[in-house]
C-alpha positions as CSV (number, residue, x, y, z in Angstrom):
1,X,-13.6,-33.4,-20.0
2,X,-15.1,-32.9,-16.8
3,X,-13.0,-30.2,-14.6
4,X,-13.4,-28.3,-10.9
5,X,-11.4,-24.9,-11.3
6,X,-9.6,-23.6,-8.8
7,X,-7.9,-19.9,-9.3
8,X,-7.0,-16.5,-8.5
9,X,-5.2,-13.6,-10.5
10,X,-5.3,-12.3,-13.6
11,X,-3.9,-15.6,-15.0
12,X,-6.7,-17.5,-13.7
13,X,-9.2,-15.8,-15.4
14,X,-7.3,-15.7,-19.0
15,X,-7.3,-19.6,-18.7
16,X,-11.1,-20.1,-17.6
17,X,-11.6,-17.9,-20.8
18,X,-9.7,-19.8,-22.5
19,X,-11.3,-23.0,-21.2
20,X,-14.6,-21.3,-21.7
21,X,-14.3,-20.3,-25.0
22,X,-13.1,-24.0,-26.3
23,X,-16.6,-25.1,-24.9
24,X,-15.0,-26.7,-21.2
25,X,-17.1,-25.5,-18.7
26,X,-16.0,-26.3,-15.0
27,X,-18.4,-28.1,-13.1
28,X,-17.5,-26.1,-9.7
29,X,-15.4,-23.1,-8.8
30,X,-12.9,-22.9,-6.0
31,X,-12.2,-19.2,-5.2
32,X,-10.0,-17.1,-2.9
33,X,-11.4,-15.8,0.5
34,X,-12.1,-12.1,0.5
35,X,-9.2,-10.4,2.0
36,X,-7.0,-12.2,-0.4
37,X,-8.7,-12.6,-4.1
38,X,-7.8,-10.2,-6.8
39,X,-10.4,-11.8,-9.3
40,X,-13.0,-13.9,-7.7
41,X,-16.0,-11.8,-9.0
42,X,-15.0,-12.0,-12.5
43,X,-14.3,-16.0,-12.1
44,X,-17.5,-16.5,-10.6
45,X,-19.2,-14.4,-13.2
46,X,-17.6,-16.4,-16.3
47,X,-17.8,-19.5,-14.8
48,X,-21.6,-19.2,-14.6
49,X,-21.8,-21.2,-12.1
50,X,-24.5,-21.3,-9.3
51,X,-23.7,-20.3,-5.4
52,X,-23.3,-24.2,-4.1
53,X,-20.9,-25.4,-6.8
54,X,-18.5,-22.0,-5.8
55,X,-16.1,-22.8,-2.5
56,X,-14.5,-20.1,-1.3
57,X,-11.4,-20.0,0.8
58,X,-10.1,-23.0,2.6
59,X,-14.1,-24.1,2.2
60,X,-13.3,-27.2,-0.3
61,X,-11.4,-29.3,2.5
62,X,-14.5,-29.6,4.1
63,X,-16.1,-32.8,4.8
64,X,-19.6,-31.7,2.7
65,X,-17.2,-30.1,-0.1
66,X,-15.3,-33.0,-0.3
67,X,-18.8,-35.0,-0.9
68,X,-19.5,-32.9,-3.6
69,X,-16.4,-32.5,-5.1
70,X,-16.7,-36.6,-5.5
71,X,-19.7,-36.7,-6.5
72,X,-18.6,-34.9,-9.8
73,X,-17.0,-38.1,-11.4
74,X,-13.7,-35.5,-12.3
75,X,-11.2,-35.9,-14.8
76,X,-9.0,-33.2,-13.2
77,X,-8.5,-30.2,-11.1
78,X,-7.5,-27.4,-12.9
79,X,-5.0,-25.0,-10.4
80,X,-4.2,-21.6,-11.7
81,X,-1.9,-19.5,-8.9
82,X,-5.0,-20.7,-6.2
83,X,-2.9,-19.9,-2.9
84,X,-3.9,-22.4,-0.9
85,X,-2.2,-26.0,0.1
86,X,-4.1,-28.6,-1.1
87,X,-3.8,-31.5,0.9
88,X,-3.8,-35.7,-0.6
89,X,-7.5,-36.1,0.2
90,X,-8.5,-33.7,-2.2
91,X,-5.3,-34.2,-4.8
92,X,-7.0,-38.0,-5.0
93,X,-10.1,-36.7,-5.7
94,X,-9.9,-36.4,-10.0
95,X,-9.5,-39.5,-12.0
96,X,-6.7,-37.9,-13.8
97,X,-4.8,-35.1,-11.3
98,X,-4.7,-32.4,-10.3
99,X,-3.3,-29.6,-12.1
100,X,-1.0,-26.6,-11.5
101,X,-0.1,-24.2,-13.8
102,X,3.7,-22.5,-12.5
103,X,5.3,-19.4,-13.4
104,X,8.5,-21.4,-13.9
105,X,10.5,-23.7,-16.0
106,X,10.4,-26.6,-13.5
107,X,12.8,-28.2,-11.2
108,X,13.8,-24.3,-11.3
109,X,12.4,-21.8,-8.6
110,X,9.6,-24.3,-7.3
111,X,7.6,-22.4,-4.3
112,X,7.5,-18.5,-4.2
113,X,8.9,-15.2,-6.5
114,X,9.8,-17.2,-9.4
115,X,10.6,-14.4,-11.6
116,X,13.1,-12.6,-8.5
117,X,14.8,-16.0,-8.2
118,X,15.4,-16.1,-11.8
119,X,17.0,-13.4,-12.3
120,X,19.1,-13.1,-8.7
121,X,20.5,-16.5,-9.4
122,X,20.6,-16.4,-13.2
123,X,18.3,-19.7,-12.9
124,X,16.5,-21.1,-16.4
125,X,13.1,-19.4,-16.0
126,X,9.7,-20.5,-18.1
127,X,5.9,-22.1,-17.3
128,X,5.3,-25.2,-16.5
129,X,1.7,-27.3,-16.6
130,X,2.3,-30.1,-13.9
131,X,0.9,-32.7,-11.8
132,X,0.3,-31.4,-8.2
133,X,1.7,-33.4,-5.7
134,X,2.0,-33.4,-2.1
135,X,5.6,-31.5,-1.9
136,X,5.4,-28.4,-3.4
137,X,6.4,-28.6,-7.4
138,X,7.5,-31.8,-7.2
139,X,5.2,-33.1,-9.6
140,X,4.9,-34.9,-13.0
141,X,4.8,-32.5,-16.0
142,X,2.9,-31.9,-19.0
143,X,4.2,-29.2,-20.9
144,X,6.9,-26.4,-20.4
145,X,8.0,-23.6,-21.6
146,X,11.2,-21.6,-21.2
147,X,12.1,-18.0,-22.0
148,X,15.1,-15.7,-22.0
149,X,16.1,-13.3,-19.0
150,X,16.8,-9.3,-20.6
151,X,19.4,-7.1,-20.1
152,X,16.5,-4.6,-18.6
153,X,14.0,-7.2,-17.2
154,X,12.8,-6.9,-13.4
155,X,10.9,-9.2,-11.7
156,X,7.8,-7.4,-12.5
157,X,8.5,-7.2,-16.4
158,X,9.9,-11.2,-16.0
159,X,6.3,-11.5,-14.3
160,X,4.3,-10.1,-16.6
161,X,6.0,-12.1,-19.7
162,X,6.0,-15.4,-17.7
163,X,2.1,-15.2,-17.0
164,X,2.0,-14.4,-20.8
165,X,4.2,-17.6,-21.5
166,X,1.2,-19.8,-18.7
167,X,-1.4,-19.1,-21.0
168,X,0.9,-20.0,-23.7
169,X,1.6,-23.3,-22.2
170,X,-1.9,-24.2,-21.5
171,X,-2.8,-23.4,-24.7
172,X,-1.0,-25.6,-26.2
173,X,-1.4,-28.3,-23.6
174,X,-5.3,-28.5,-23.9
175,X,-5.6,-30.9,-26.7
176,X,-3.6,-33.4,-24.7
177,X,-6.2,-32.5,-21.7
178,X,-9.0,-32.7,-23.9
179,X,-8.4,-36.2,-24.6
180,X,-7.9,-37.4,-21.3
181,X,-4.6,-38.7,-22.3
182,X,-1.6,-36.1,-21.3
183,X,1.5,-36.8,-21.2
184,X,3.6,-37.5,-17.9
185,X,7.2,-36.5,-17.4
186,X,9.2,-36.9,-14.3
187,X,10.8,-33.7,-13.6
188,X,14.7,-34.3,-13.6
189,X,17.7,-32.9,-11.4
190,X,17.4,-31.1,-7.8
191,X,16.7,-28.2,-9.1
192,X,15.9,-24.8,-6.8
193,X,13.0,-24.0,-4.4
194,X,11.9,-21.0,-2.3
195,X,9.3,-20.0,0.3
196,X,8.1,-17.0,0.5
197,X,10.5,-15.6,3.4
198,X,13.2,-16.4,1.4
199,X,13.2,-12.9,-0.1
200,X,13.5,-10.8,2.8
201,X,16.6,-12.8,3.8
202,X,18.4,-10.8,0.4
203,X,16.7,-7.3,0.5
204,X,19.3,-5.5,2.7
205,X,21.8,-3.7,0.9
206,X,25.2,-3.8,2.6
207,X,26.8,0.0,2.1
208,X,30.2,-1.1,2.8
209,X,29.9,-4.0,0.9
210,X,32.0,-4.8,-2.4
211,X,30.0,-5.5,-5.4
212,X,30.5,-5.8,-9.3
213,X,28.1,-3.9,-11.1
214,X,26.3,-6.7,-12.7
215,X,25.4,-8.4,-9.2
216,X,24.0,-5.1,-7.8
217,X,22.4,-4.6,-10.7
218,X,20.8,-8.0,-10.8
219,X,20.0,-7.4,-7.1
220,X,18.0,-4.4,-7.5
221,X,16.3,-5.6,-10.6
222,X,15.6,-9.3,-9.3
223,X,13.6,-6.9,-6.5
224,X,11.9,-4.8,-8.2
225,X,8.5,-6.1,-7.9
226,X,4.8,-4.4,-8.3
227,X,5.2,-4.0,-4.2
228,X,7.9,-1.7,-2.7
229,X,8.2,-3.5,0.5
230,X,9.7,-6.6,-1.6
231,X,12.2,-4.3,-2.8
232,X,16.2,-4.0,-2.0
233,X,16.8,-1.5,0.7
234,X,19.8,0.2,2.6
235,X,19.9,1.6,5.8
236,X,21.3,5.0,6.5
237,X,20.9,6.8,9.9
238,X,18.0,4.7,11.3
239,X,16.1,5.3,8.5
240,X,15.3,2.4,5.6
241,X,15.6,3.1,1.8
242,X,13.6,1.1,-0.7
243,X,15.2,1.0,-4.0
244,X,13.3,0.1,-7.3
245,X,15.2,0.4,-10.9
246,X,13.9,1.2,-14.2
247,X,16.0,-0.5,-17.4
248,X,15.9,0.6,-20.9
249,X,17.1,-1.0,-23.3
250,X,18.3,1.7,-26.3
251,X,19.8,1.0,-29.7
252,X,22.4,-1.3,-30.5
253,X,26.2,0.7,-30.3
254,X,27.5,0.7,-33.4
């Protein structure tokens, strides 16, 4: 199996490891610029890979990286949370795809803040391996998982099991990858899909407005996040509130 990687986050590197470790080495690296990688060092360090087979940034559109990604006879593109659009010229580029690795149960919450979207519209929520394609999630898929929603889940607990639930996924998809022959599912149903400024367009909190407790409470957890500016917020004499919750769950009542 002859693979380019292409990745950022902690993810990323749990599933080069795991690649790694199964005795799949990637034949080049594409990396996150600078001022927006979390874990570039420690990709370039396991990948072992020398300086002109890593491409950092928005790099591997070039015309040269596009010579050498060719000239790499690849199976696939591997895609773990890399942040960048990928346009057709490279998608063509592996014999068999390339591949994105989604924290979400496909057609559900394609794009951005899968885990919020779960939970603020009560959305079936998972990981999905999947074909790349030119519109955003649209893709073929491999494998999927799906999980449950809790009671005291926020986004950033739902995030943290979901990236769990990737490496899962993977895990269990790389036989099928291994052999060159995975499977290929056409997603079914419309589905949901988000960009990123989607989220800001829900954040205020409304004082006067009427709410149960269960959709305020799904609106404050669905924004709790790992950042505070995500988060729900009210406005009270010129000033802005951010509001984060902590849920915990206790023993059953008897």
């Amino acid at each position: 199996m002859k693979y380019v990687f292409a990745g950022d986050r902690d993810i990323s590197v749990a599933v080069l490891d795991l690649l790694i470790g199964a005795g799949h080495r990637p034949s080049a690296l594409l990396v996150s610029d600078k001022d927006r990688a979390t874990h570039d060092e420690e990709l370039i360090r396991i990948s072992g890979l020398p300086p002109e087979l890593i491409f950092r940034g928005k790099a591997f559109r070039d015309p040269s990286s596009l010579d050498c990604l060719r000239s790499l006879a690849l199976d696939y593109i591997i895609g773990i949370h890399f942040p960048y659009i990928v346009p057709k010229v490279v998608l063509d580029i592996p014999r068999l795809g390339f591949l994105n690795l989604h924290p979400a149960y496909l057609p559900f919450n394609k794009g951005w803040h899968t885990p919020s979207w779960g939970i603020l519209e009560n959305t079936p929520i998972g990981a999905t391996l999947h074909y790349m394609s030119e519109e955003l999630d649209q893709g073929d898929l491999i494998h999927q998982k799906r999980c449950n929603i809790h009671p005291e889940d926020t986004a950033h607990s739902l995030y943290a099991r979901l990236k769990a639930l990737e490496l899962e996924t993977f895990a269990e998809a790389l036989p099928w990858l291994v052999s060159l022959k995975p499977p290929r599912k056409p997603q079914e149903g419309q589905g949901t899909k988000h960009i990123q400024k989607d989220l800001k367009a829900v954040q205020e909190i409304k004082l006067a407005d009427a709410l149960t407790w269960e959709k305020a409470l799904d609106q404050l957890r669905g924004l709790t996040t790992n950042q505070v500016e995500e988060a729900s917020f009210f406005v009270k004499d010129g000033k802005r509130y951010f509001v984060q919750v902590t849920i915990s769950p206790a023993h059953p009542l008897s």
